[in-house]
N, C-alpha and C positions, 0 to 999 in steps of 0.2 A: 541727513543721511545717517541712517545707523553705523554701528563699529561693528555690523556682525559682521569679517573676514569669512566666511566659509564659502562664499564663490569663487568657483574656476575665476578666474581675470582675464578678460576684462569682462566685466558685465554687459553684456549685449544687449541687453533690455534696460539698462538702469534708467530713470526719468532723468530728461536735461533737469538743471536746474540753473537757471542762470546766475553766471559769476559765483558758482561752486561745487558744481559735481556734475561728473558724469561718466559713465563706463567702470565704476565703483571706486575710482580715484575723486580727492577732493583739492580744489584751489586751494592754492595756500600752504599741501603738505608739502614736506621737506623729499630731495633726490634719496637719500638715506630711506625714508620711509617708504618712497614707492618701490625702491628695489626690493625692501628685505618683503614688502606684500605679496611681490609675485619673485620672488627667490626660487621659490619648488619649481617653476616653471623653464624651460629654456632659455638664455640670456649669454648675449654677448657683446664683451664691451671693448671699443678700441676708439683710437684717435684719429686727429689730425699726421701723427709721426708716420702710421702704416694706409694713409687714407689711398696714396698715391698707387697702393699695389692691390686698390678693391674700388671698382668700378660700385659706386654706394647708393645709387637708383636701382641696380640692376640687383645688388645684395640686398637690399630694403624687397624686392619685388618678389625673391627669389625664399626668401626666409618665414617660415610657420612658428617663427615664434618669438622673444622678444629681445630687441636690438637696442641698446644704451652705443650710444653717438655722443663724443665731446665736441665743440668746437674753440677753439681761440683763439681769440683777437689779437694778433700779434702787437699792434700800434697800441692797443690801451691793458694788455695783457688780461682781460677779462675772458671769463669761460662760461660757454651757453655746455647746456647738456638736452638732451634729448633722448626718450626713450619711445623705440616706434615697435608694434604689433602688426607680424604679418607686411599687409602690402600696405599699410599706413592704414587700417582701419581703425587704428588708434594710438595717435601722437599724443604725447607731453611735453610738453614744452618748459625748460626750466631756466630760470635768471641766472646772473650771474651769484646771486646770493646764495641758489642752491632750492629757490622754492618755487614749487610749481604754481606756473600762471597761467598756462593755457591748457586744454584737454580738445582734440580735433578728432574726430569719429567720423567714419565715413563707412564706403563698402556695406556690409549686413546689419550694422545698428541698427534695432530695432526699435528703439522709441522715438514718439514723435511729440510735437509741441506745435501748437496750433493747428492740428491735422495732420502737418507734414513732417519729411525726415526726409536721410539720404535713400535717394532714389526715387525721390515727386517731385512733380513738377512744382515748384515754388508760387506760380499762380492760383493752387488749389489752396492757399493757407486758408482757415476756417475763418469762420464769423469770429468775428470782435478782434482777431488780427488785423496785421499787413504791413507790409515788407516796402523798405526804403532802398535803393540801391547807394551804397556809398563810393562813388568816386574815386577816393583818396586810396581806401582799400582795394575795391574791385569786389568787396562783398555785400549784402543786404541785411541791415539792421532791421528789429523786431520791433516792432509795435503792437498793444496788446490796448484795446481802450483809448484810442488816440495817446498812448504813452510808452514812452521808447522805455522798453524792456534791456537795462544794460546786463554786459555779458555771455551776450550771445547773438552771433552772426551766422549766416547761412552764407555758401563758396555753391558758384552754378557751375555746367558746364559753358555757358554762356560768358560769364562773370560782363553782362552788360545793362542796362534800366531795361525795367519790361517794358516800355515805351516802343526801344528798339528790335526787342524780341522776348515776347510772349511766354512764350512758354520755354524754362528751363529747367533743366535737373538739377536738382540738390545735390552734389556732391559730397561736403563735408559741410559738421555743423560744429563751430567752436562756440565751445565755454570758455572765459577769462577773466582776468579781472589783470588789467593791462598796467595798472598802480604796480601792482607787484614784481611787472617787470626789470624793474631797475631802470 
């Protein structure tokens, strides 16, 4: 990914790139770094202390622009951060170290990888893919060449084996690299 900054954020178009980029954010950078990128942009940041007096599904849904979320663990006193776009068409997910490990794109994203993106149906991936349903997650691992593509999952509206149902929508498509979550 280059360092050229001069995109609106998020990148709507940006190419997935598994286990490190996508929507013009890269795995790996620091909460510090992704703020000050989209600084010039709308932002607002609060906790756990005022969560209780902000219904925070309904403000994530309601909000055109970008939202930094703390969370903490009370029992192990660790802190996740989170910064969401809009109606979640673009999560970041950050450790408690402060670095980001996941990026979730959903809604208008416009690029696709194996054919597909959010808002196809997961049974159309192209040739020389194909999609694994994983259990454990409730999402579908990539396969590219008979070989798992790490870094990158597909969320249906289904979230079931196509076995059971066929044809699903894409939903969101995360980039990560789950090492870095602490």
């Amino acid at each position: 990914m280059s360092d050229d900054h001069s995109h609106q954020l998020p990148v709507m178009n940006a190419p997935f790139v598994p286990a490190k980029s996508a929507a013009g954010f890269v795995v790996g950078m620091s909460f510090s770094e992704a703020v000050s990128r989209i600084s010039a942009q709308d932002k607002i940041t609060f906790d756990e202390r005022n969560m209780a007096s902000i219904d925070y599904d309904n403000f994530i849904e309601k909000n055109e622009g970008w939202v930094s979320h703390i969370q903490k663990n009370i029992q192990d006193q660790s802190t996740k951060k989170q910064i969401v776009f809009r109606s979640k068409i673009v999560v970041l997910n950050f450790a408690s170290n402060d670095i980001l490990y996941r990026i979730v794109v959903g809604g208008d994203y416009q690029s696709k990888i194996g054919g597909v993106g959010t808002g196809d149906d997961i049974a159309q991936i192209g040739a020389g893919y194909s999609v694994e349903f994983n259990p454990v997650e409730d999402d579908f691992i990539l396969y590219k060449d008979g070989e798992w593509v790490p870094g990158l999952h597909f969320w249906t509206d289904a979230m079931q084996p196509l076995n059971l149902v066929p044809h699903q929508v894409i939903n969101f498509v995360s980039i990560h690299d789950v090492s870095l979550a602490g």
